[in-house]
KOLTIDO-904306 format. One record per residue: residue in one letter; residue number from 1; x negated, y negated, z negated of N, C-alpha, C in turn. Coordinates in Angstrom, 2 decimals. Each point is the difference from the previous one (the first is absolute). Layout:
% residues N
{'A'; NUM; {X; Y; Z}; {X; Y; Z}; {X; Y; Z}}
...
% end
This chain:
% residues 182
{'X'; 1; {-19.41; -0.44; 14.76}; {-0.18; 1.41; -0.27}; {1.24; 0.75; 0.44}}
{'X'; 2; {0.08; 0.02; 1.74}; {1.22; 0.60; 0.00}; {-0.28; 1.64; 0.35}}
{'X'; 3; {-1.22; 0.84; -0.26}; {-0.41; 0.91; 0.21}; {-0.32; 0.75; -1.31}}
{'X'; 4; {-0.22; 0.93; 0.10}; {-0.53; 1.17; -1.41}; {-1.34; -0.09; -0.13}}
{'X'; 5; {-1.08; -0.69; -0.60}; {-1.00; -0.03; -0.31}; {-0.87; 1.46; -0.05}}
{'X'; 6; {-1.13; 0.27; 0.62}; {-0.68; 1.37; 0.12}; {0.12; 0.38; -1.53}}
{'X'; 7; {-0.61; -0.88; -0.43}; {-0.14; 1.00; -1.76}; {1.50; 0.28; -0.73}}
{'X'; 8; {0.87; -0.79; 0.33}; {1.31; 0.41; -0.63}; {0.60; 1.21; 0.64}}
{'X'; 9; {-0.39; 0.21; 1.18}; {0.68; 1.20; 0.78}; {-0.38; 1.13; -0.70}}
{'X'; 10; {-1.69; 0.24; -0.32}; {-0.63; 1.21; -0.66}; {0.90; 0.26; -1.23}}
{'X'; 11; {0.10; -1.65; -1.15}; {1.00; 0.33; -1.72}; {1.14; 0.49; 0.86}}
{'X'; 12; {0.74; -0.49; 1.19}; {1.23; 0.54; -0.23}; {0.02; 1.46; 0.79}}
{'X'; 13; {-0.58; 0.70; -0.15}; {0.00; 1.72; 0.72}; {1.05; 0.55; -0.41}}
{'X'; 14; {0.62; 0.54; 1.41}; {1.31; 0.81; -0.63}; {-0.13; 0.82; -1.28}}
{'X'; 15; {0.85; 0.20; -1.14}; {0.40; 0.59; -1.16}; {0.27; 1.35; 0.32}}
{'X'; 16; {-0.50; 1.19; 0.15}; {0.16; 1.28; 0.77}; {1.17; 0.75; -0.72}}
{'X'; 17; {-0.08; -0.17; -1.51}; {1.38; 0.56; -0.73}; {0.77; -0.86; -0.44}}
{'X'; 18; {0.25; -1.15; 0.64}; {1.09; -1.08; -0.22}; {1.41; 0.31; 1.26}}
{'X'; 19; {1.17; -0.44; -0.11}; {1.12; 0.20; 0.82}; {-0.36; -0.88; 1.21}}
{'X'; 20; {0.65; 0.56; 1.27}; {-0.43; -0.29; 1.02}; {1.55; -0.56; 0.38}}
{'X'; 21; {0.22; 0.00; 1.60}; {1.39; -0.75; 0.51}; {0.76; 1.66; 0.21}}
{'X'; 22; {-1.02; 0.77; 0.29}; {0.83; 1.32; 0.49}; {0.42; 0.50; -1.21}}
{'X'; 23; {-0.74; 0.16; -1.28}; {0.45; 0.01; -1.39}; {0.77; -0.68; -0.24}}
{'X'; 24; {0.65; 0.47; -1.68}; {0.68; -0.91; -0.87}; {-0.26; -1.99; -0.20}}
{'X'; 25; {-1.16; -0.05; 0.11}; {-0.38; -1.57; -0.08}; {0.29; -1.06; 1.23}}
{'X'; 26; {-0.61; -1.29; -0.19}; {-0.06; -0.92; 0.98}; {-1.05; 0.72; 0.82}}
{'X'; 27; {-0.21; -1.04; 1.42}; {-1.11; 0.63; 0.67}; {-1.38; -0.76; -0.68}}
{'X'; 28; {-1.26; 0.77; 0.55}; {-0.90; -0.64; -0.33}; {-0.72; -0.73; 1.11}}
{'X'; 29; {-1.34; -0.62; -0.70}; {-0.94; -0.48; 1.16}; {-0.08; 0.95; 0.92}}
{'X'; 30; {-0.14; 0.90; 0.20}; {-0.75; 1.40; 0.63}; {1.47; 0.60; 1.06}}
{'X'; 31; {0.85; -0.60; 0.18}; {1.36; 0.29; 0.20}; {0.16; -1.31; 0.92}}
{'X'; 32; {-0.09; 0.26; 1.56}; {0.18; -0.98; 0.88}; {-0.85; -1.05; -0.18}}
{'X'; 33; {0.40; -1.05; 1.00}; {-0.47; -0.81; 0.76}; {-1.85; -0.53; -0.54}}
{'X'; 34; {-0.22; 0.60; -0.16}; {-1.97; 0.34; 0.15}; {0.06; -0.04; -1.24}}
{'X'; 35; {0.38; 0.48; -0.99}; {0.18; -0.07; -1.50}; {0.41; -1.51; -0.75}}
{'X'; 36; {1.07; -0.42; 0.46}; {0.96; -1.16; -0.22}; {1.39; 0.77; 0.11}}
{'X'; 37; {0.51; -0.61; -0.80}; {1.57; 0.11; -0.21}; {0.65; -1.20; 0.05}}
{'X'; 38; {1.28; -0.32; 0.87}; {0.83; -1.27; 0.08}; {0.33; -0.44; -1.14}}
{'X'; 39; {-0.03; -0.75; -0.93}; {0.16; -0.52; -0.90}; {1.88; 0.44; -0.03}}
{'X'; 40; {0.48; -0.66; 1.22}; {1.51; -0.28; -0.18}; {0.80; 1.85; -0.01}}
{'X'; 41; {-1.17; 0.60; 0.51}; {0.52; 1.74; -0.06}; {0.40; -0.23; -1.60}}
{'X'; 42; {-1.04; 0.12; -0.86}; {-0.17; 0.06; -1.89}; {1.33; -0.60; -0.21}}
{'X'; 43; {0.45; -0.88; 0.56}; {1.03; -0.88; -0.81}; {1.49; 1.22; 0.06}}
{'X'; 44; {0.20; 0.70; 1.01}; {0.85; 0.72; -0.02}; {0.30; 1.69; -0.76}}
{'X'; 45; {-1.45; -0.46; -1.36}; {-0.43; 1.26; -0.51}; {0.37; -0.58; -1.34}}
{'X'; 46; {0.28; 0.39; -1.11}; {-0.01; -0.78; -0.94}; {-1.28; 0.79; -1.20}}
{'X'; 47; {-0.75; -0.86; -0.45}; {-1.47; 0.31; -0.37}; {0.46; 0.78; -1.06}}
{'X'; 48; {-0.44; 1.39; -0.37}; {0.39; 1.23; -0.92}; {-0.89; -0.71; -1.48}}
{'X'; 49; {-1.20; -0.34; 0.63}; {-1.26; -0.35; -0.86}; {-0.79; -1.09; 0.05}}
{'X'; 50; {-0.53; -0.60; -0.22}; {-0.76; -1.21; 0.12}; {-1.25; 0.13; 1.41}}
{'X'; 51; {-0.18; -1.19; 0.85}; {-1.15; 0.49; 1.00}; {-0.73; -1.06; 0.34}}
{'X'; 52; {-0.74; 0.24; 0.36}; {-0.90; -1.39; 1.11}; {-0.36; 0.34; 1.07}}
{'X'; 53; {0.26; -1.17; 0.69}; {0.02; -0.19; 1.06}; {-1.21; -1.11; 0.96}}
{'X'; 54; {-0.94; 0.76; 0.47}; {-1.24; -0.95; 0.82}; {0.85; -1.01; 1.05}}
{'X'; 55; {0.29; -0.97; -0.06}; {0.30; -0.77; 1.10}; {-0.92; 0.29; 1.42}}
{'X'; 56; {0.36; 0.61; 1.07}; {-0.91; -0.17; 1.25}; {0.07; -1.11; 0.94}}
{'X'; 57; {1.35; -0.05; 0.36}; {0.56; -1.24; 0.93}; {1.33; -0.37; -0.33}}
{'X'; 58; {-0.11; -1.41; -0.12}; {1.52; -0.73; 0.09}; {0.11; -1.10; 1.14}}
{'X'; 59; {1.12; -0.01; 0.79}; {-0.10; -1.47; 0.19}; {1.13; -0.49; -0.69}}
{'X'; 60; {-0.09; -1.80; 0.04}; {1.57; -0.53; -1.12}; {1.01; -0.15; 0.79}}
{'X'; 61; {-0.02; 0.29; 1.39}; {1.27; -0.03; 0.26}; {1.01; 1.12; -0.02}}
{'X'; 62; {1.04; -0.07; -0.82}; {1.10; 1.26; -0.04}; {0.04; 0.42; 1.01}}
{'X'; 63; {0.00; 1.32; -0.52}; {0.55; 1.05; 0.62}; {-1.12; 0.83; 1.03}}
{'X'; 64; {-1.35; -0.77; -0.71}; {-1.28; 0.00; 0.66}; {-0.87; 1.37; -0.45}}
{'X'; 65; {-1.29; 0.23; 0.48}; {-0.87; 0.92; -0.12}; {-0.32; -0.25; -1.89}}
{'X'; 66; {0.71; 1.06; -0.82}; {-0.56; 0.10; -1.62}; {-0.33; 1.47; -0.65}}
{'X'; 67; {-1.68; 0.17; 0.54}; {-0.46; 1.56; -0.31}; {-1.09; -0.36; -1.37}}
{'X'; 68; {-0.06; 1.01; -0.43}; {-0.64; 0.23; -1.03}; {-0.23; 1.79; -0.32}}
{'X'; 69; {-1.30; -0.04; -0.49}; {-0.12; 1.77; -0.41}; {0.32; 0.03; -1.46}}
{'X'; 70; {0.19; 1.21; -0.30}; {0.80; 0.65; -1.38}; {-1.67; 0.33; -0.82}}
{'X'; 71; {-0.19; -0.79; -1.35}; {-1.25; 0.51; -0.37}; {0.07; 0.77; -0.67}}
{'X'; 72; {-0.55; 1.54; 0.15}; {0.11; 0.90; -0.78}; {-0.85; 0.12; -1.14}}
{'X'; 73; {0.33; 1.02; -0.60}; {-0.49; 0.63; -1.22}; {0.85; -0.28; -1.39}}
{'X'; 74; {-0.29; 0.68; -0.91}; {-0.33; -0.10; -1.50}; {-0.21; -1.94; -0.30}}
{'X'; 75; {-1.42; 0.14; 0.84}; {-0.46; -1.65; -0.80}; {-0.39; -0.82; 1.49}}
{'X'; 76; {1.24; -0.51; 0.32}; {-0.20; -0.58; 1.01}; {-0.63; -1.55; 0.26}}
{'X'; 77; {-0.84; 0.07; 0.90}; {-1.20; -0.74; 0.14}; {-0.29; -1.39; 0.98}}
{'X'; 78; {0.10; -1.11; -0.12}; {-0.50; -0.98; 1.20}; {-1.13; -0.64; -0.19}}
{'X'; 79; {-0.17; -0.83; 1.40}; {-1.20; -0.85; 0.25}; {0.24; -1.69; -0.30}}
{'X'; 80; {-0.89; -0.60; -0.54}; {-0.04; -1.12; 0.38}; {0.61; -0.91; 1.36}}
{'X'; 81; {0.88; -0.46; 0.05}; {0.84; -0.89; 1.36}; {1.24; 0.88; -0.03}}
{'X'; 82; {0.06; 1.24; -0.51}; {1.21; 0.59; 0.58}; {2.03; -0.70; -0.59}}
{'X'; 83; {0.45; 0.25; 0.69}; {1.13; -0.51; -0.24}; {0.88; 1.33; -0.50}}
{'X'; 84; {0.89; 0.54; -0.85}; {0.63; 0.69; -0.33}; {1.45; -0.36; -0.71}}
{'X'; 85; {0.61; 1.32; 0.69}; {1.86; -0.09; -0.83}; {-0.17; 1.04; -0.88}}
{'X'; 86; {0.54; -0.12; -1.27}; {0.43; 0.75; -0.93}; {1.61; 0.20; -0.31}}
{'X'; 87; {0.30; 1.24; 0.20}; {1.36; 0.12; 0.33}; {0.42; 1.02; -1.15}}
{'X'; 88; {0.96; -0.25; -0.97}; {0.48; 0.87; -0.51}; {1.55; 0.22; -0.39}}
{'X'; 89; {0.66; 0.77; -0.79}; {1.21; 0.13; 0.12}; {0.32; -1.38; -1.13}}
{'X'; 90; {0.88; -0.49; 0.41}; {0.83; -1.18; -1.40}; {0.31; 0.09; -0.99}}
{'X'; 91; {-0.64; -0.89; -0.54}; {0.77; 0.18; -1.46}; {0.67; -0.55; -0.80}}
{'X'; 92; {0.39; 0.30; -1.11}; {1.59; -1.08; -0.83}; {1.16; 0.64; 0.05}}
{'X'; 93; {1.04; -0.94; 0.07}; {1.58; 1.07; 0.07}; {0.12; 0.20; 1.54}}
{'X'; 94; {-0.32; -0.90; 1.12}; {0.08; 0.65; 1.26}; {-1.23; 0.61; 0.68}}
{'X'; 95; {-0.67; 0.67; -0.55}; {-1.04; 1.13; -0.11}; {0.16; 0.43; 1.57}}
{'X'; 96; {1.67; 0.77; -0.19}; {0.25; 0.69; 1.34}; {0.44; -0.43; 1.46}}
{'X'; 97; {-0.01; -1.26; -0.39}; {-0.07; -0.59; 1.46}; {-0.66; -1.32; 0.01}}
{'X'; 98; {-1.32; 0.66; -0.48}; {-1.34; -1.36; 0.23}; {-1.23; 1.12; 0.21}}
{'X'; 99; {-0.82; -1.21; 0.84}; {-1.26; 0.38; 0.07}; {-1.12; -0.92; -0.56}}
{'X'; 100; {-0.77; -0.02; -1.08}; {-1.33; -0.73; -0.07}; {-1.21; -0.06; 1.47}}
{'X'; 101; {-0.08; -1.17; 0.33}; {-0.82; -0.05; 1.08}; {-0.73; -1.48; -0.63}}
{'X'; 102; {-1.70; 0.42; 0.32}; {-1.14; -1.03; -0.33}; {-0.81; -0.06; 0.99}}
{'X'; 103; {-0.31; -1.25; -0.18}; {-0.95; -0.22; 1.02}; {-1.29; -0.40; -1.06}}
{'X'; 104; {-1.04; 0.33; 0.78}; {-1.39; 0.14; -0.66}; {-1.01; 0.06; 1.37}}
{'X'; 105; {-1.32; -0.57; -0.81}; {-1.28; -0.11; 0.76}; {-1.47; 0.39; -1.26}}
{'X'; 106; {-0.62; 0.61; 0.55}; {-1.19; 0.11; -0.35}; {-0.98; -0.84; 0.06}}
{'X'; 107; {-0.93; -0.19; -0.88}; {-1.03; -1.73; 0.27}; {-1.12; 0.44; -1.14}}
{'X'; 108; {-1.38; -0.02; 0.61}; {-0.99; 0.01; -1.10}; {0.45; 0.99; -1.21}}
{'X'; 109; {0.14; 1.45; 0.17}; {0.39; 0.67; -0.68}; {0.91; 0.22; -0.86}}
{'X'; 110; {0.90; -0.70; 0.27}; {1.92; -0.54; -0.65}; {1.00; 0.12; 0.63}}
{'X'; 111; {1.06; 0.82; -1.13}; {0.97; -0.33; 0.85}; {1.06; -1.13; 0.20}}
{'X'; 112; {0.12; -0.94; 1.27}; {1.11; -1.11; -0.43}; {1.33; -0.12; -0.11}}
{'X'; 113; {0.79; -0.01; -0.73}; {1.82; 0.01; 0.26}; {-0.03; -1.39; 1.36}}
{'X'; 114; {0.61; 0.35; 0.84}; {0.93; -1.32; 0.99}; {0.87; 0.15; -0.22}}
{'X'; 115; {1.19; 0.73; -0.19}; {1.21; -0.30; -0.18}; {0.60; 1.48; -0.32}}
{'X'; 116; {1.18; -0.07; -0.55}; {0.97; 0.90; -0.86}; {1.04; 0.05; 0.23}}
{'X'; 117; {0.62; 0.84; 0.17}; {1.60; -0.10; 0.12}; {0.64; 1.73; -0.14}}
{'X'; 118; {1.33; -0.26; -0.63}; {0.94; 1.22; -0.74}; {1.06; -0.44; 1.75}}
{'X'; 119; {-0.24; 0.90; 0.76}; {1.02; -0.11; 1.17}; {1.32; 0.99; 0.10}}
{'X'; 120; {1.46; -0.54; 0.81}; {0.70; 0.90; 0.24}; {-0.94; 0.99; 0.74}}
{'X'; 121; {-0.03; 1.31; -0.38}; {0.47; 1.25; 1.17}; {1.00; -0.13; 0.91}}
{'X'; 122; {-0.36; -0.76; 1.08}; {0.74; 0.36; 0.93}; {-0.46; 0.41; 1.52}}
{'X'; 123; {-1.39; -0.14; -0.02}; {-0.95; -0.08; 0.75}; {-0.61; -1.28; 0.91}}
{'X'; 124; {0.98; -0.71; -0.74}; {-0.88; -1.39; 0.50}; {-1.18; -0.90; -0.64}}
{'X'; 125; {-0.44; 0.86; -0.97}; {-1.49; -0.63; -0.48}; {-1.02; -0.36; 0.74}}
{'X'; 126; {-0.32; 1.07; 1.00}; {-1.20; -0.95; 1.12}; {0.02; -1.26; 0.02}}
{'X'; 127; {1.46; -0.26; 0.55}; {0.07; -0.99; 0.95}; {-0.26; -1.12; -1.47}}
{'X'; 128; {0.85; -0.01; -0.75}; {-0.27; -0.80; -1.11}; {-1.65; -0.58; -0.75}}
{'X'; 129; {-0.83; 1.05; 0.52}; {-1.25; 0.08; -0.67}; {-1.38; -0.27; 1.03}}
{'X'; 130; {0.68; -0.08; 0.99}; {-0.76; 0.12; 1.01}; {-1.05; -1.38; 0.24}}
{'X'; 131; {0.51; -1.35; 0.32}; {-0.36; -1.29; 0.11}; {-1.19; -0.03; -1.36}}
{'X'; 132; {0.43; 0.41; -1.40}; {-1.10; 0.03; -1.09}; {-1.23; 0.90; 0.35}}
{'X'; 133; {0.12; 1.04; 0.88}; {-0.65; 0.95; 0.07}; {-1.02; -0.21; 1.26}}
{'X'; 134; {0.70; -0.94; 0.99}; {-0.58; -0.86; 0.89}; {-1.42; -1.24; -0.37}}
{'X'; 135; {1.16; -0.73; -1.20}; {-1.30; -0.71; -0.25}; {-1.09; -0.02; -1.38}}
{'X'; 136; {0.76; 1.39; -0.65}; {-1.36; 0.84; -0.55}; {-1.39; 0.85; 1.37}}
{'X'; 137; {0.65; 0.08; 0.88}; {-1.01; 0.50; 0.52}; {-0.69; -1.49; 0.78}}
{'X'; 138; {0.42; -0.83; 0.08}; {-0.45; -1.15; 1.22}; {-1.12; -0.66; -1.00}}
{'X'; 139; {0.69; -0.33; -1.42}; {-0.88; -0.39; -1.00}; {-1.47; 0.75; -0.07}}
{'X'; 140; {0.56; 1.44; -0.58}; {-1.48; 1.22; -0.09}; {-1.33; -0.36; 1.41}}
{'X'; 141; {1.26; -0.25; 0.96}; {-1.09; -0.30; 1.34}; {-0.69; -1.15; -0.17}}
{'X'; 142; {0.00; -0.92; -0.17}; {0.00; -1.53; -0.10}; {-1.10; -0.14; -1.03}}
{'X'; 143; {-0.26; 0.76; -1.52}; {-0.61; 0.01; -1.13}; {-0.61; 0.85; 0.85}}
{'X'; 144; {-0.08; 0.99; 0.92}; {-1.77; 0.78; -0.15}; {-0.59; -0.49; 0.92}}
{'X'; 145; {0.15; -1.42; 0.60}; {-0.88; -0.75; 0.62}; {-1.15; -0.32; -0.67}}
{'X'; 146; {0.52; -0.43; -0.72}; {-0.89; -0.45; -1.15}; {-0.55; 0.06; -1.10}}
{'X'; 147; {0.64; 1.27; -0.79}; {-0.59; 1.10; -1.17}; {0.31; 1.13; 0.27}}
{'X'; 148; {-1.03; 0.59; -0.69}; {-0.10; 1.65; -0.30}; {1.65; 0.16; -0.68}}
{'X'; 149; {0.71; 1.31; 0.60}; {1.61; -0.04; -0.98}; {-0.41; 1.59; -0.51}}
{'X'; 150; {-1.49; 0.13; 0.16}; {0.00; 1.64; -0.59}; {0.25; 1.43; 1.01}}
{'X'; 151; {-0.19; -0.61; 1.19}; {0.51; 1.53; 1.14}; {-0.58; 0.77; -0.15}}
{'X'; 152; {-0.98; 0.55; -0.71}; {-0.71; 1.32; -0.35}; {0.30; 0.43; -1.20}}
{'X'; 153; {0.50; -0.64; -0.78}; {0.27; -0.15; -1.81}; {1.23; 0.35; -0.44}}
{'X'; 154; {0.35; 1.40; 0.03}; {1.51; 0.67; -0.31}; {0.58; -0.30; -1.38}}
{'X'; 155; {1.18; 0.13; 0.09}; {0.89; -0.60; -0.96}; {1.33; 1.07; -0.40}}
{'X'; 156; {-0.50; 0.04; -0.90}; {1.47; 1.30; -0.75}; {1.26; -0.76; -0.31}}
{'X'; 157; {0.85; 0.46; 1.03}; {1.28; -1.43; 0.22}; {0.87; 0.51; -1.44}}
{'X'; 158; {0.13; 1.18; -0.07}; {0.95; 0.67; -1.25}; {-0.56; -1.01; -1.66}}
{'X'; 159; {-1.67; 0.02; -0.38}; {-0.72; -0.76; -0.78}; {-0.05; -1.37; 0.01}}
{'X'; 160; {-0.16; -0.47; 1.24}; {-0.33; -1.57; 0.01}; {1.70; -0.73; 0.02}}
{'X'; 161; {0.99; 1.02; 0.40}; {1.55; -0.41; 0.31}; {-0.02; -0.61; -1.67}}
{'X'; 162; {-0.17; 0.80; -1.00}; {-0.10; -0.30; -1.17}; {-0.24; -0.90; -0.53}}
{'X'; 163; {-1.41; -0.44; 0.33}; {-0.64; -1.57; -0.77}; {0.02; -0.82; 0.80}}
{'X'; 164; {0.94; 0.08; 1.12}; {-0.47; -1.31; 0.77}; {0.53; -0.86; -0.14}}
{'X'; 165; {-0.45; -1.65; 0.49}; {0.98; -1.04; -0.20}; {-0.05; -1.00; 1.10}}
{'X'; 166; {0.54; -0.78; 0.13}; {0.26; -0.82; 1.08}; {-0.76; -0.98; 0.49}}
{'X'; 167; {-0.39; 0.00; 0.84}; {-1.02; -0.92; 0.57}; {-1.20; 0.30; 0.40}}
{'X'; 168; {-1.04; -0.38; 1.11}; {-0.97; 0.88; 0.14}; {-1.15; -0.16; -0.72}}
{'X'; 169; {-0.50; 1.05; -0.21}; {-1.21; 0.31; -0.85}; {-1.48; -0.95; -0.34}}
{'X'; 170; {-0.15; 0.00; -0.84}; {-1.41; -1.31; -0.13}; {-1.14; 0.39; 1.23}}
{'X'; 171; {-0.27; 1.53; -0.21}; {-1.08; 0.62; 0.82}; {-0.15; -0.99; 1.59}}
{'X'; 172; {1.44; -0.62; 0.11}; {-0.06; -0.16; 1.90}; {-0.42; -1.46; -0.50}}
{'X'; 173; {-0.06; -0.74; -0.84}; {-0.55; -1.38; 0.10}; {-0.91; 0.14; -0.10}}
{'X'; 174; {-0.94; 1.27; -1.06}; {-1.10; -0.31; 0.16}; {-0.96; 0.65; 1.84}}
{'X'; 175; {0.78; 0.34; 0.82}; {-0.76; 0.60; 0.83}; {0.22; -1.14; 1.31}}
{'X'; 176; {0.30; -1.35; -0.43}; {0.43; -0.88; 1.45}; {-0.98; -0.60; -0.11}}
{'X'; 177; {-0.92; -0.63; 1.11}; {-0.70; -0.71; 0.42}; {-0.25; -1.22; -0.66}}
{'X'; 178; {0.64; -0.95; -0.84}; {-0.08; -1.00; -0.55}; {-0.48; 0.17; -1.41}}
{'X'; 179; {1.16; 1.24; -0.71}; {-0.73; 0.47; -1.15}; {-1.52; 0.84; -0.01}}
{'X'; 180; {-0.24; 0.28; 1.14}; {-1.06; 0.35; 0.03}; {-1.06; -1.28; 0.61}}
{'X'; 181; {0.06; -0.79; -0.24}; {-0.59; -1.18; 0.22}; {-0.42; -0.61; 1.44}}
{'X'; 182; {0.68; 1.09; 0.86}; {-0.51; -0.03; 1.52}; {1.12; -0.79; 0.56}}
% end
């Protein structure tokens, strides 16, 4: 899934009264390269507020192609297979020179934690996060060979960030070929 899925493009529609790059804010989807933003641009911004981020394309080698669109709104929304960063400002006693960055995937209407981390601000988080973010997406590819992961079936990342827990969801065993007796 190194592309933006049709139905995720529609949830992620530019935010019309959200901050733009020419504004006060980061840039958004809707703000260059066909509504993708360089991942490694963000790193030189330090996140005001909490965000997500649609993974579009990575490759794992540094210093490589790492875009993703900015999902807007209030109650921001994904698809089943999608890969996402959640980026927010740090927290604890070095608050001010950290960034929270997560990695997450969507599956059968859930959201999954892959990995976590409280990073220096220094702008080298991409690169740090990148290889996980690689084979969260190689995985997502690999699993919708063979089950439904929900690509029509939206997911309130702000809600499901909440209850989710680790590991993937029962829903995808029951939709594989064996459990289904075939």
């Amino acid at each position: 899934m190194t592309a933006i899925p049709e139905p995720a493009a529609a949830a992620a529609a530019p935010d019309t009264d959200g901050p733009t790059a020419a504004a006060d804010g980061p840039p958004t989807a809707a703000d260059g390269m066909g509504g993708q933003v360089d991942v490694r641009s963000l790193a030189a911004q330090r996140p005001g507020e909490a965000m997500w981020l649609l993974v579009t394309e990575v490759d794992g080698a540094a210093g490589a192609v790492f875009a993703a669109s900015i999902v807007p709104g209030p109650q921001p929304r994904a698809f089943g297979g999608d890969v996402l960063l959640h980026l927010a400002p740090g927290a604890g006693p070095d608050a001010g020179a950290t960034v929270s960055v997560a990695v997450w995937t969507a599956a059968a209407e859930v959201l999954i934690p892959v990995a976590a981390w409280d990073l220096p601000d220094d702008g080298g988080w991409p690169e740090r996060v990148r290889a996980t973010v690689a084979f969260a997406m190689s995985v997502m590819t690999e699993i919708e060979q063979h089950v439904s992961l929900g690509e029509h079936d939206l997911v309130d990342l702000d809600a499901a960030a909440a209850t989710a827990v680790p590991g993937l969801p029962w829903p995808l065993a029951g939709n594989s070929p064996v459990a289904a007796g075939g």
